[in-house]
MARSE-567600 format. One record per residue (C-alpha): residue number from 1; residue in one letter; z, y, x. Coordinates in nm, 3 decimals, always signed. Last residue first. Example, Ala and Ser with C-alpha at 12.3 -4.5 7.8 and 13.67 -1.06 7.14 Angstrom:
BEGIN
pt seq = 2 | type = S | up = +0.714 | north = -0.106 | east = +1.367
pt seq = 1 | type = A | up = +0.780 | north = -0.450 | east = +1.230
# end
This chain:
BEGIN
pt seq = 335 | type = X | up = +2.279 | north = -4.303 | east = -3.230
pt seq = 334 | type = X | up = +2.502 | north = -4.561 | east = -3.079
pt seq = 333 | type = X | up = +2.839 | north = -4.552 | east = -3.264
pt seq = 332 | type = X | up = +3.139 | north = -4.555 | east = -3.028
pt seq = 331 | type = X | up = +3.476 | north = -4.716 | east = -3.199
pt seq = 330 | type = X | up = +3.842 | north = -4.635 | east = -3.090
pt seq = 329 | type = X | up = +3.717 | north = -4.269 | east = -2.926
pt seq = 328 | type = X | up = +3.707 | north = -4.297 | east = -2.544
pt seq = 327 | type = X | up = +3.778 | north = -3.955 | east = -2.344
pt seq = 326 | type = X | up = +3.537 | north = -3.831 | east = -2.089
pt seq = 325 | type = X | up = +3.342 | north = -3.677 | east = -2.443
pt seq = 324 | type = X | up = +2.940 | north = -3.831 | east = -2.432
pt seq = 323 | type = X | up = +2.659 | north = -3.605 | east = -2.257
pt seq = 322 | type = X | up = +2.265 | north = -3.557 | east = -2.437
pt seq = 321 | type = X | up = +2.224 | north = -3.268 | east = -2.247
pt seq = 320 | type = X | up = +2.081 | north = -2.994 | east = -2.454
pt seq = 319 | type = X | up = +2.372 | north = -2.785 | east = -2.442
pt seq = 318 | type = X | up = +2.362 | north = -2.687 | east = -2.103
pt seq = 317 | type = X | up = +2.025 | north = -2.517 | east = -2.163
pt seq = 316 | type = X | up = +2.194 | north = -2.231 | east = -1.981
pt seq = 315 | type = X | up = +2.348 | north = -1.876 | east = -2.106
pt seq = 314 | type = X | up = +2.370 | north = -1.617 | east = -1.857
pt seq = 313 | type = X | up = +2.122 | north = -1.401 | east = -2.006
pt seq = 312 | type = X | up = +2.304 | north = -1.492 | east = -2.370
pt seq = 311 | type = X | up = +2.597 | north = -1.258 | east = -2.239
pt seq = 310 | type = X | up = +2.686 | north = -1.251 | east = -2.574
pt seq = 309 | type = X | up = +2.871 | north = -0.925 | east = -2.722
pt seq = 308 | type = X | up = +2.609 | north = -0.872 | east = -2.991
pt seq = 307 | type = X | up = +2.685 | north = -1.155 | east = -3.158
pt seq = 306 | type = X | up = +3.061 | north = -1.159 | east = -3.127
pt seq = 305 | type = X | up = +3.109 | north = -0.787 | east = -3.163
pt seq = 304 | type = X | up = +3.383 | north = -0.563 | east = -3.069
pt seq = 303 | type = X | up = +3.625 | north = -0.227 | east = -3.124
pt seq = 302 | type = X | up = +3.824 | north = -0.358 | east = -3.421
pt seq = 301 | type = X | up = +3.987 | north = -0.078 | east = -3.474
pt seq = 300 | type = X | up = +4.402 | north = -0.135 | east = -3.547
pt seq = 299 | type = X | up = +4.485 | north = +0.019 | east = -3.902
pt seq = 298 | type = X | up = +4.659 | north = -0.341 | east = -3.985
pt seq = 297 | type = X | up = +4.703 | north = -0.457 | east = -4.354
pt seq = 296 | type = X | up = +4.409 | north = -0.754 | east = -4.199
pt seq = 295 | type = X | up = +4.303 | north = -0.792 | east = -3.879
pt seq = 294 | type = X | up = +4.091 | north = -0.591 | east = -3.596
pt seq = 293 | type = X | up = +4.003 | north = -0.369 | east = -3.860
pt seq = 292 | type = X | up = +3.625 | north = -0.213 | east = -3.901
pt seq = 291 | type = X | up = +3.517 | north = -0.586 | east = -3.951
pt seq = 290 | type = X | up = +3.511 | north = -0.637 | east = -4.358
pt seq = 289 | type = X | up = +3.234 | north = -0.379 | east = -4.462
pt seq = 288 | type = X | up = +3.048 | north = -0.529 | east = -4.747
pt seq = 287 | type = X | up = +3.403 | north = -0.644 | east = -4.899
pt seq = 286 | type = X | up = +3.374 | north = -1.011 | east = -5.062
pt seq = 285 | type = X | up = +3.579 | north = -1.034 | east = -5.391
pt seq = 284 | type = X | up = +3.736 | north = -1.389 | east = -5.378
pt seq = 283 | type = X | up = +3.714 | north = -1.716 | east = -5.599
pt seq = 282 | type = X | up = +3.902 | north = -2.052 | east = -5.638
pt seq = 281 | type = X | up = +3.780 | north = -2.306 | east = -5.926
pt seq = 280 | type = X | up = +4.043 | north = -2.630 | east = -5.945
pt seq = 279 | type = X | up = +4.043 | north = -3.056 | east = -6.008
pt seq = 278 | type = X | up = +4.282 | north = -3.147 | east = -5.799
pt seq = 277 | type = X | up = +4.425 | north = -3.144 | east = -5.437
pt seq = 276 | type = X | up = +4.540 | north = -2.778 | east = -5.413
pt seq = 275 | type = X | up = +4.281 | north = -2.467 | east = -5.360
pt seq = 274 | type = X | up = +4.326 | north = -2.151 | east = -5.056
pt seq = 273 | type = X | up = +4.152 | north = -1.786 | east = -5.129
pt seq = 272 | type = X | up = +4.181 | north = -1.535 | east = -4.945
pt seq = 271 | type = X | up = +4.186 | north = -1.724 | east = -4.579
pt seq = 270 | type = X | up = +4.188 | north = -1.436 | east = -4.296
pt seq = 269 | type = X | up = +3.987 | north = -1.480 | east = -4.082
pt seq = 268 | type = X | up = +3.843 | north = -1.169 | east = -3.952
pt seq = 267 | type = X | up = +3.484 | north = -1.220 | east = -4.099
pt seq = 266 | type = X | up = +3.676 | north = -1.372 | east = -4.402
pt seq = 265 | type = X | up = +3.777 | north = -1.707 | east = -4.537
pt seq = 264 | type = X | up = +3.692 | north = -1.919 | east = -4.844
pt seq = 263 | type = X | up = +3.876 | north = -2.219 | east = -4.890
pt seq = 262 | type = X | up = +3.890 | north = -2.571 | east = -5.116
pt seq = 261 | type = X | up = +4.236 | north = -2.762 | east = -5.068
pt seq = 260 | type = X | up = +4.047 | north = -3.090 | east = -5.183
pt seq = 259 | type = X | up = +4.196 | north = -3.364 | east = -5.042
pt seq = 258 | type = X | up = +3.950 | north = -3.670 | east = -5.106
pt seq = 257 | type = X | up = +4.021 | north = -4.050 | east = -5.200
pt seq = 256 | type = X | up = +3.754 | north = -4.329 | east = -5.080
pt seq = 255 | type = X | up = +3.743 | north = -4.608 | east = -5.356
pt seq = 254 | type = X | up = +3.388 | north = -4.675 | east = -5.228
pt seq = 253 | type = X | up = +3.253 | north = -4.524 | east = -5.554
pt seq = 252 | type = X | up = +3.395 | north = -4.195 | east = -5.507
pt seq = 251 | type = X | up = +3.750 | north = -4.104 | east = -5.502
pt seq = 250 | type = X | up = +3.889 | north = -3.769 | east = -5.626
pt seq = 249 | type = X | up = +3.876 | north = -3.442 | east = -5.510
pt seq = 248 | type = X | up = +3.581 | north = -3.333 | east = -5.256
pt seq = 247 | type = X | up = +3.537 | north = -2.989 | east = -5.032
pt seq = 246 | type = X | up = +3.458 | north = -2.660 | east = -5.033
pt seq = 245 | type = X | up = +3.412 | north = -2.433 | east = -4.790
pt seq = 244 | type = X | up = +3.306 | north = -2.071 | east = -4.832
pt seq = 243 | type = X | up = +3.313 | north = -1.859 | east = -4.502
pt seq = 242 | type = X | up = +3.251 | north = -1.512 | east = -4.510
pt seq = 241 | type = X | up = +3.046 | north = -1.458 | east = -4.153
pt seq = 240 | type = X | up = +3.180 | north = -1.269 | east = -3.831
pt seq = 239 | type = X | up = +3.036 | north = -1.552 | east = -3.635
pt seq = 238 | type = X | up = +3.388 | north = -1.620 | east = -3.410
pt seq = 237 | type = X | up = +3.590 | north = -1.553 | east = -3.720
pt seq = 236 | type = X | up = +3.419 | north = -1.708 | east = -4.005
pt seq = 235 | type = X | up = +3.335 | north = -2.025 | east = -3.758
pt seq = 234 | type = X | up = +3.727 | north = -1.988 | east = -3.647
pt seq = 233 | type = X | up = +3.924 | north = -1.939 | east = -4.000
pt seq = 232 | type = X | up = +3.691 | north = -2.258 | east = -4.118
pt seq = 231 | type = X | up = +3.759 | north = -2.505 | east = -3.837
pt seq = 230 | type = X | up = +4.102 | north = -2.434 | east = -3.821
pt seq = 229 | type = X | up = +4.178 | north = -2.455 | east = -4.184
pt seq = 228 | type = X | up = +4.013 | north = -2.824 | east = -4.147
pt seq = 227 | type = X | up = +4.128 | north = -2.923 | east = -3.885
pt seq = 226 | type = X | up = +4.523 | north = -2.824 | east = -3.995
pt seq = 225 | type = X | up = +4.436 | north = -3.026 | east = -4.369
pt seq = 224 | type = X | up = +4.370 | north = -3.322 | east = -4.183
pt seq = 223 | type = X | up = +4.035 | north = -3.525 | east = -4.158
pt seq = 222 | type = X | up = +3.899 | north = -3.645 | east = -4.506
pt seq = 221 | type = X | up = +3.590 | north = -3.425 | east = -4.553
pt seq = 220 | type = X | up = +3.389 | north = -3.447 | east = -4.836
pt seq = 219 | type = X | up = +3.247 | north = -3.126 | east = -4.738
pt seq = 218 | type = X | up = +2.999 | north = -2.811 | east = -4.905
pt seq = 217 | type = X | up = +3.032 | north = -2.560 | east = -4.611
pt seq = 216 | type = X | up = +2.909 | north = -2.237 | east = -4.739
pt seq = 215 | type = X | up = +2.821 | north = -1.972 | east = -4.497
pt seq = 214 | type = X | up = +2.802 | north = -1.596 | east = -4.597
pt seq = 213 | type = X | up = +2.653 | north = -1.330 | east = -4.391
pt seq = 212 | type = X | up = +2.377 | north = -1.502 | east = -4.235
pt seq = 211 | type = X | up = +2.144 | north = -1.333 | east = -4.043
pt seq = 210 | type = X | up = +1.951 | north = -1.590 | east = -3.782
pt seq = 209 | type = X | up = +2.221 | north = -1.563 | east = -3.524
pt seq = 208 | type = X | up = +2.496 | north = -1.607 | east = -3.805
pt seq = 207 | type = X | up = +2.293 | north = -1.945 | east = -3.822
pt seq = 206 | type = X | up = +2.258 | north = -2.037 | east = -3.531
pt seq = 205 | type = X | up = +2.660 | north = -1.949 | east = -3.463
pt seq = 204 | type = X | up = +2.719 | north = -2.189 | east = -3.770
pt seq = 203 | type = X | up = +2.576 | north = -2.461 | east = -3.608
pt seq = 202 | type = X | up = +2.610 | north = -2.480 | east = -3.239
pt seq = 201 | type = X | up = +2.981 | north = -2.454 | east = -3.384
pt seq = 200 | type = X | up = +2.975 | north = -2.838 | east = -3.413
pt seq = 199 | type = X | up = +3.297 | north = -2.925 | east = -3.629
pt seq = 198 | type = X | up = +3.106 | north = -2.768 | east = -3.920
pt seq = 197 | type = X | up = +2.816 | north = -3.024 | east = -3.950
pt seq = 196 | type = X | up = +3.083 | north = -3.294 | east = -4.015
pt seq = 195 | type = X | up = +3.101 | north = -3.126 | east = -4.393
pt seq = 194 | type = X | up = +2.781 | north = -2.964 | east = -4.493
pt seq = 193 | type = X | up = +2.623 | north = -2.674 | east = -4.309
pt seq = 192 | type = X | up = +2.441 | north = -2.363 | east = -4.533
pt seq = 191 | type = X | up = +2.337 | north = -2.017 | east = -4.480
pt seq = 190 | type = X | up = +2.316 | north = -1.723 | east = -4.689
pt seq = 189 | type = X | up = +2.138 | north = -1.384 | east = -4.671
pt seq = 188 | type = X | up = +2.322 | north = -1.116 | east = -4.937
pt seq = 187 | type = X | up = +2.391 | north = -1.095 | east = -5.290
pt seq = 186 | type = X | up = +2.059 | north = -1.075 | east = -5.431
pt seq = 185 | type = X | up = +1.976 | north = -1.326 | east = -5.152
pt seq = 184 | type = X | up = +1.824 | north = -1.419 | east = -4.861
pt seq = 183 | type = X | up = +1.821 | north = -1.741 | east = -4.722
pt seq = 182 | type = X | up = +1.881 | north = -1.912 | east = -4.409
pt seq = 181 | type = X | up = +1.728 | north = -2.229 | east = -4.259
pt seq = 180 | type = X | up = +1.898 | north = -2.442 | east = -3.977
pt seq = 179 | type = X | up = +1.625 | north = -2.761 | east = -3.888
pt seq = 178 | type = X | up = +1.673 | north = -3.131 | east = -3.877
pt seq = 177 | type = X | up = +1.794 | north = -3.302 | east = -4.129
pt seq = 176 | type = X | up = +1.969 | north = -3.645 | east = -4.073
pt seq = 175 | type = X | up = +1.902 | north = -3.972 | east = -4.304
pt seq = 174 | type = X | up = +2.174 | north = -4.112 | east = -4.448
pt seq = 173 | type = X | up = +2.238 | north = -4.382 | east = -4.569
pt seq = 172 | type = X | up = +2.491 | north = -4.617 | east = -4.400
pt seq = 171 | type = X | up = +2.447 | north = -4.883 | east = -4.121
pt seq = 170 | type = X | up = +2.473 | north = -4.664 | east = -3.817
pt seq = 169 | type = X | up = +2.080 | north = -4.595 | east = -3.772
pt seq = 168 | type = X | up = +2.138 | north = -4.493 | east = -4.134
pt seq = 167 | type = X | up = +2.419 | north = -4.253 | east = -4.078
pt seq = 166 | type = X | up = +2.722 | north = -4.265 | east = -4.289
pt seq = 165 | type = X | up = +2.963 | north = -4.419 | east = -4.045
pt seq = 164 | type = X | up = +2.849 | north = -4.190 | east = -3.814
pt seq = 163 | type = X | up = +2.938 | north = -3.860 | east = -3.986
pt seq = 162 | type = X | up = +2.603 | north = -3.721 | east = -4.096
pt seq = 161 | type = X | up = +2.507 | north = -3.432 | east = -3.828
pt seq = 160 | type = X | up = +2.205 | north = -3.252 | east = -3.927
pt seq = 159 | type = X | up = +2.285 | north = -3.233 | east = -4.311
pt seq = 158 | type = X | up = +1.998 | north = -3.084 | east = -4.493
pt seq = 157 | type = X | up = +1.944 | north = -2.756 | east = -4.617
pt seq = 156 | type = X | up = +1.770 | north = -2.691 | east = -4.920
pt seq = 155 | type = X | up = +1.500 | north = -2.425 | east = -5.065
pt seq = 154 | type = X | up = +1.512 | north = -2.094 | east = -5.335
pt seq = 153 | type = X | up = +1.508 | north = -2.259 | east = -5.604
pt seq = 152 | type = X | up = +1.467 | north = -2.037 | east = -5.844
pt seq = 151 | type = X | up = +1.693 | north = -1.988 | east = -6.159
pt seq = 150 | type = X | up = +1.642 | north = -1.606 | east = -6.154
pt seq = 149 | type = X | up = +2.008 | north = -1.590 | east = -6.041
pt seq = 148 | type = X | up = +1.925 | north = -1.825 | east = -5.703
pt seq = 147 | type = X | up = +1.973 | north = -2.172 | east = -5.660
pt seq = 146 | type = X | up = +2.008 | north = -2.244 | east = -5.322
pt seq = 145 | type = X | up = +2.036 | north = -2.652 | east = -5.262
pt seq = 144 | type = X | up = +2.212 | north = -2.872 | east = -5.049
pt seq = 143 | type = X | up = +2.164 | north = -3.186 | east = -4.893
pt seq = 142 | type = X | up = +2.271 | north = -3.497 | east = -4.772
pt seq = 141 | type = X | up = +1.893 | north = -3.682 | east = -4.741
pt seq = 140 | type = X | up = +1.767 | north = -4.031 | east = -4.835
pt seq = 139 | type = X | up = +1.505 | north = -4.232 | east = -4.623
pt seq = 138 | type = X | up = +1.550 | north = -4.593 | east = -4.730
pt seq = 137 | type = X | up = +1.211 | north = -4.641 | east = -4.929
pt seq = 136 | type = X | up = +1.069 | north = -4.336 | east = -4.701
pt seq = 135 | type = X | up = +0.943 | north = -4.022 | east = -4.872
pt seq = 134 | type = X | up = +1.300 | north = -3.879 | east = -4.943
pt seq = 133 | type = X | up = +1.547 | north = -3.901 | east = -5.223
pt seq = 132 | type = X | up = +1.794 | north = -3.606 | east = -5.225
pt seq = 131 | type = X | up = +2.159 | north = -3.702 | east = -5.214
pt seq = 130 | type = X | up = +2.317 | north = -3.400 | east = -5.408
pt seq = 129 | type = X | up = +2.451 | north = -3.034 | east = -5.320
pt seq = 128 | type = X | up = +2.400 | north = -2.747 | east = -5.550
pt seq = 127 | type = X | up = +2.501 | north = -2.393 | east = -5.406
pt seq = 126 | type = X | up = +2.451 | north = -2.147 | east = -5.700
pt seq = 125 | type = X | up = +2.366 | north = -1.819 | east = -5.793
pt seq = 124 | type = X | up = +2.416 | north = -1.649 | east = -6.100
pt seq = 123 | type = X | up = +2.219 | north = -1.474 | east = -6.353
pt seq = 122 | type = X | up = +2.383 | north = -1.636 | east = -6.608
pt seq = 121 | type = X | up = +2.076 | north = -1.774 | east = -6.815
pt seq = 120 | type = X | up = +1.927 | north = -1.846 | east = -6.506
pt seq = 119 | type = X | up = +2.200 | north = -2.009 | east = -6.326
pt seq = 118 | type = X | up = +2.184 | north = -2.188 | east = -6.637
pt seq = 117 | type = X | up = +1.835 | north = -2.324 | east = -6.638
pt seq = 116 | type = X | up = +1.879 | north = -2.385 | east = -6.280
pt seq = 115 | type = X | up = +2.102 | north = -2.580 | east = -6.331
pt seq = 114 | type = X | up = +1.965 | north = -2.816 | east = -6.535
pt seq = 113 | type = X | up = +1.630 | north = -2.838 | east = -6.341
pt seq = 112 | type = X | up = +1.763 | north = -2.904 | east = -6.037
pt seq = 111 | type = X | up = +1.867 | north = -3.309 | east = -6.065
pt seq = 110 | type = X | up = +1.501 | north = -3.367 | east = -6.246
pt seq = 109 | type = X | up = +1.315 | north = -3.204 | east = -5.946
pt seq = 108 | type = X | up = +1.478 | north = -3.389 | east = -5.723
pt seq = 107 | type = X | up = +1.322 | north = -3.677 | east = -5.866
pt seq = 106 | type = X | up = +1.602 | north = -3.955 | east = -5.956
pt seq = 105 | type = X | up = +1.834 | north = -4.174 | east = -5.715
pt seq = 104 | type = X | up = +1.864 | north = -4.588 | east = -5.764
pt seq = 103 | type = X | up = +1.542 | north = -4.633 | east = -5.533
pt seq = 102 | type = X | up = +1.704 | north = -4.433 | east = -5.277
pt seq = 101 | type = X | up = +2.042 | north = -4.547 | east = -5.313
pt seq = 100 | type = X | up = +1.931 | north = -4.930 | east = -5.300
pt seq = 99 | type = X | up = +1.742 | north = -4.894 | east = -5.015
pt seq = 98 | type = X | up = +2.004 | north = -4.669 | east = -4.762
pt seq = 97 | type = X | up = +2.243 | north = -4.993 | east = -4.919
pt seq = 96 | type = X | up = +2.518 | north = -4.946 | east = -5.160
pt seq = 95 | type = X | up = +2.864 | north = -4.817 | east = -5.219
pt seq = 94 | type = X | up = +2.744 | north = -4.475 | east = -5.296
pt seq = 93 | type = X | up = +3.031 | north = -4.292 | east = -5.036
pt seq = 92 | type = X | up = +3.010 | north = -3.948 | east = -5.108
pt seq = 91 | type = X | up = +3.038 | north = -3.858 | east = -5.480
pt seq = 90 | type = X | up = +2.750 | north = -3.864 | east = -5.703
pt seq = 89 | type = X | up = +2.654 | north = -3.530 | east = -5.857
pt seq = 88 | type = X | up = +2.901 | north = -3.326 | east = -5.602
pt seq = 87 | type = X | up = +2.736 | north = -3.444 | east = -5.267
pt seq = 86 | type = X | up = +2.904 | north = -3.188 | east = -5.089
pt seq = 85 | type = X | up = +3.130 | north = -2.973 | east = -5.277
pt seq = 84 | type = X | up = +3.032 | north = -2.743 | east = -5.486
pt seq = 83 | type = X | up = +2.988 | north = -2.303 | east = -5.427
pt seq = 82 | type = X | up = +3.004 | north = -2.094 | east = -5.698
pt seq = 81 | type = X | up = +2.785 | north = -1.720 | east = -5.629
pt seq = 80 | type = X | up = +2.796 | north = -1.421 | east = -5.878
pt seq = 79 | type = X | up = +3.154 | north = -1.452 | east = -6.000
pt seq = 78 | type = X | up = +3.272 | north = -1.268 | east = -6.300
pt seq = 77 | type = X | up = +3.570 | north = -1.443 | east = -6.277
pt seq = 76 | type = X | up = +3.652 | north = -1.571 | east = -6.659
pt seq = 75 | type = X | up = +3.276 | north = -1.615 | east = -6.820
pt seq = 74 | type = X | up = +3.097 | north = -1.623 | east = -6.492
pt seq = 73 | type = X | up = +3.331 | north = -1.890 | east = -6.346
pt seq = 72 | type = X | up = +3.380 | north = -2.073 | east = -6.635
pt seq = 71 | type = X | up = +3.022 | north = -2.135 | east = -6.716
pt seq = 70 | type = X | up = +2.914 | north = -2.233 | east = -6.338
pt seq = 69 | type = X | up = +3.194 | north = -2.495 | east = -6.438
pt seq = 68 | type = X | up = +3.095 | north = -2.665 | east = -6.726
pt seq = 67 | type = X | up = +2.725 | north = -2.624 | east = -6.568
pt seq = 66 | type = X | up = +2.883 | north = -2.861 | east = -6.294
pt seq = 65 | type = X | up = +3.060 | north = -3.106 | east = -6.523
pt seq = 64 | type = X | up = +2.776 | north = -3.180 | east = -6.764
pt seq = 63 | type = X | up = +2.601 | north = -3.229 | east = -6.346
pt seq = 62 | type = X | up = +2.822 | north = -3.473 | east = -6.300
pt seq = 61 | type = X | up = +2.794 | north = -3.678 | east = -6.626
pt seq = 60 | type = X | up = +2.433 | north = -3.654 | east = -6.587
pt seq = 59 | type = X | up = +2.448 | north = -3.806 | east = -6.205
pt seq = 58 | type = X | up = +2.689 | north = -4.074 | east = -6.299
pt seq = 57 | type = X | up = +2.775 | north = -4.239 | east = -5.900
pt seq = 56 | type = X | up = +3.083 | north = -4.236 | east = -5.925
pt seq = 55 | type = X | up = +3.204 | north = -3.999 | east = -6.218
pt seq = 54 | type = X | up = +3.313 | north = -3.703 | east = -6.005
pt seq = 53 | type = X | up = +3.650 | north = -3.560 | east = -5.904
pt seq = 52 | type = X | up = +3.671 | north = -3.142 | east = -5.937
pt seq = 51 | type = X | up = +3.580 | north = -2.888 | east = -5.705
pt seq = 50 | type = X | up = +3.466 | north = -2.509 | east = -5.758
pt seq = 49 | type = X | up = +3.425 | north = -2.271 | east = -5.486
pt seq = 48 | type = X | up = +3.362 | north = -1.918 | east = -5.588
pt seq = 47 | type = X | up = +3.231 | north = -1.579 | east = -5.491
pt seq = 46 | type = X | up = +3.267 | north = -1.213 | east = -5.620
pt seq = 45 | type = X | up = +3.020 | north = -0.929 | east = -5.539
pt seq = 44 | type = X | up = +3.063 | north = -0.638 | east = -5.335
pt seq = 43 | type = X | up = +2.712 | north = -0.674 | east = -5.222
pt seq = 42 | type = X | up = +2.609 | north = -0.745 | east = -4.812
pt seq = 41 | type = X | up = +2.328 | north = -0.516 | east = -4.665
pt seq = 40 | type = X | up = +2.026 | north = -0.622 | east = -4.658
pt seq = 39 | type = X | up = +1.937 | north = -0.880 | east = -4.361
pt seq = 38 | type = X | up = +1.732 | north = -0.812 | east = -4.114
pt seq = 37 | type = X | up = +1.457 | north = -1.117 | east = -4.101
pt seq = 36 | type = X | up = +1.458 | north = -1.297 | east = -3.750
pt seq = 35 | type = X | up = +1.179 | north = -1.367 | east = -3.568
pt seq = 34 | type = X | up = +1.077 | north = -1.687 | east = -3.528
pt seq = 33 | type = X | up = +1.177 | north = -1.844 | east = -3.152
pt seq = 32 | type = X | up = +0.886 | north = -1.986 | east = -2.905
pt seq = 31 | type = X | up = +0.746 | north = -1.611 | east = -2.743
pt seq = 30 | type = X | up = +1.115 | north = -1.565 | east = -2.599
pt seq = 29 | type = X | up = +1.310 | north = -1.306 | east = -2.820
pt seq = 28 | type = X | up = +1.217 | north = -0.895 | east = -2.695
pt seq = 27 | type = X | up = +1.511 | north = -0.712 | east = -2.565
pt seq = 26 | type = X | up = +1.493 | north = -0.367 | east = -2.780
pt seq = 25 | type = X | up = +1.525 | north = -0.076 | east = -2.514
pt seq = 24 | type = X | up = +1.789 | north = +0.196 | east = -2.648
pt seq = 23 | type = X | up = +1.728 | north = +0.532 | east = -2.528
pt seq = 22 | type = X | up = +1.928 | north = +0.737 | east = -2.315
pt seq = 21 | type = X | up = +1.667 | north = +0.764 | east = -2.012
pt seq = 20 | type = X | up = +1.397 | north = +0.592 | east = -2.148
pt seq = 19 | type = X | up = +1.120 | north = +0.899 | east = -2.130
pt seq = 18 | type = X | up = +1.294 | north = +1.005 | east = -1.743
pt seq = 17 | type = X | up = +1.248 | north = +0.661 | east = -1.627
pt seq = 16 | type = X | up = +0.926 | north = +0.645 | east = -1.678
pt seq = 15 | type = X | up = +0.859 | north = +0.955 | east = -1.511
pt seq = 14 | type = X | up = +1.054 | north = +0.876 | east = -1.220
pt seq = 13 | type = X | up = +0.833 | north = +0.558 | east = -1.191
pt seq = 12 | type = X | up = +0.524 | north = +0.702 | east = -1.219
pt seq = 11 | type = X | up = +0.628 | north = +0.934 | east = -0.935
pt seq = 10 | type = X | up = +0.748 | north = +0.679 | east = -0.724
pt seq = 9 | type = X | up = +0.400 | north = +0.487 | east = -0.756
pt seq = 8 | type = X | up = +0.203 | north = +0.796 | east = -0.714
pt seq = 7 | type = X | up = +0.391 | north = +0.862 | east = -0.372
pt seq = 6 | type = X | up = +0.376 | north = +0.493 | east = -0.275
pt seq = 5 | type = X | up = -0.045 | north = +0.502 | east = -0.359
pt seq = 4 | type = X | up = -0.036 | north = +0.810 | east = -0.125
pt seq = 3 | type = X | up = +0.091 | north = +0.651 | east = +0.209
pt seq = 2 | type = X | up = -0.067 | north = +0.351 | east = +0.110
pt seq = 1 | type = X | up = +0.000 | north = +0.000 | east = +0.000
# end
């Protein structure tokens, strides 16, 4: 380079720098990830978890149940959004082959249609999840549904991590999802993990990372009460989401009895709403600005922000490696 090609060079340079100087530059996502749709801002709008013990395996008599429900809780809460538990038109456990439960389950189609007829009629939104029969004679997905207040159906997620035990390669039914949509909503943008999903927080920080506001976590979860109220406070807290969980009563058709205990958290987690073990509809009034306090009845500023506080250039693909835990569970399954 010459003498005069450095001088130009510098100059250019100082130039440049002068434009930027105080300006924010917008880091650009690698070329292979979507971009991500803002969100609108949140509505003050009331949510709700309902759970109550199914009829094994008695999809109608479920779904009578769920529309009983979505009733109550616009009729006596006002609430735009109820939230069921995970697999709520059959129960967990089926008590019968990947084959069996596939053949024995109905045309999505035909599961959806009654509530959406009354989600439209309320103009509510709901989070419907059911075994969804897939292409495959065994292939049958945990998933949830989005119905929105116009009765749409707005899409599913399915479960990426079935517990083992209910896994097909494992000998159950279950047939994993594999990809982490969010939706957006009167209400605000919504994402969805059921159950085991939420003791992965790869999960629920893709998801936060994609927009959501709110996460529901339909469960059937039977692990202690302390796991999970520390696994919802902390994904609400470390994502700066609301946090809607809702898990099983009741047994299903394997005889397998759920807690219940239902809970919706905030971005600062505090839990504001908290079932028992039976049959019961919580709800809480979501502020659109919960994170200027560090925690709640304090005046303390909170003065960070998980997402944008990331060092993600020092992040490595760490998390790809397929690694097992140095301690031994009782039983390994091989996925």
């Amino acid at each position: 380079m010459t003498k005069k090609t450095q001088k130009t060079a510098k100059k250019m340079t100082k130039t440049a720098a002068k434009k930027t100087a105080g300006k924010k530059t917008a880091v650009p996502a690698p070329a292979s990830l979507p971009p991500v749709v803002p969100s609108a801002p949140l509505a003050a709008c009331r949510v709700a978890g309902a759970q109550f013990a199914v009829v094994p395996n008695d999809i109608p008599a479920n779904l009578d149940r769920c529309i009983d429900r979505l009733r109550a809780a616009k009729k006596d809460l006002g609430a735009r959004l109820v939230v069921f538990p995970e697999s709520i038109t059959t129960g967990f456990n089926p008590a019968m082959s990947a084959r069996e439960f596939h053949d024995f389950l109905p045309p999505i189609d035909q599961i959806l249609a009654p509530i959406q007829n009354v989600c439209r009629e309320l103009k509510m939104h709901c989070v419907l999840p059911t075994y969804e029969r897939g292409a495959g004679p065994a292939v049958v997905y945990n998933s949830a549904f989005l119905i929105d207040e116009n009765g749409a159906n707005l899409g599913c997620y399915r479960k990426t991590h079935p517990f083992p035990t209910e896994r097909l390669t494992c000998g159950g039914w279950t047939t994993p999802g594999t990809d982490y949509p969010v939706f957006h909503t009167a209400i605000g943008t919504i994402g969805i993990q059921i159950c085991y999903d939420g003791d992965f927080p790869e999960i629920a920080r893709i998801l936060a990372v994609r927009g959501a506001q709110i996460i529901c976590r339909p469960s059937a979860l039977l692990r202690h009460f302390e796991i999970w109220d520390a696994e919802n406070r902390i994904r609400a807290y470390e994502n700066h989401v609301y946090h809607i969980a809702v898990n099983a009563v009741g047994a299903d058709a394997a005889g397998t009895t759920y807690f219940g205990h239902s809970q919706i958290t905030t971005p600062i987690a505090q839990s504001v709403a908290l079932a028992r073990a039976g049959d019961e509809v919580i709800y809480a009034d979501l502020d659109p600005d919960p994170i200027r306090r560090v925690t709640y009845g304090s005046d303390s500023p909170m003065l960070f922000d998980h997402l944008q506080d990331r060092a993600v250039g020092t992040y490595t693909d760490d998390l790809q490696r397929a690694v097992r835990s140095a301690f031994e569970p009782a039983r390994r399954y091989s996925f």
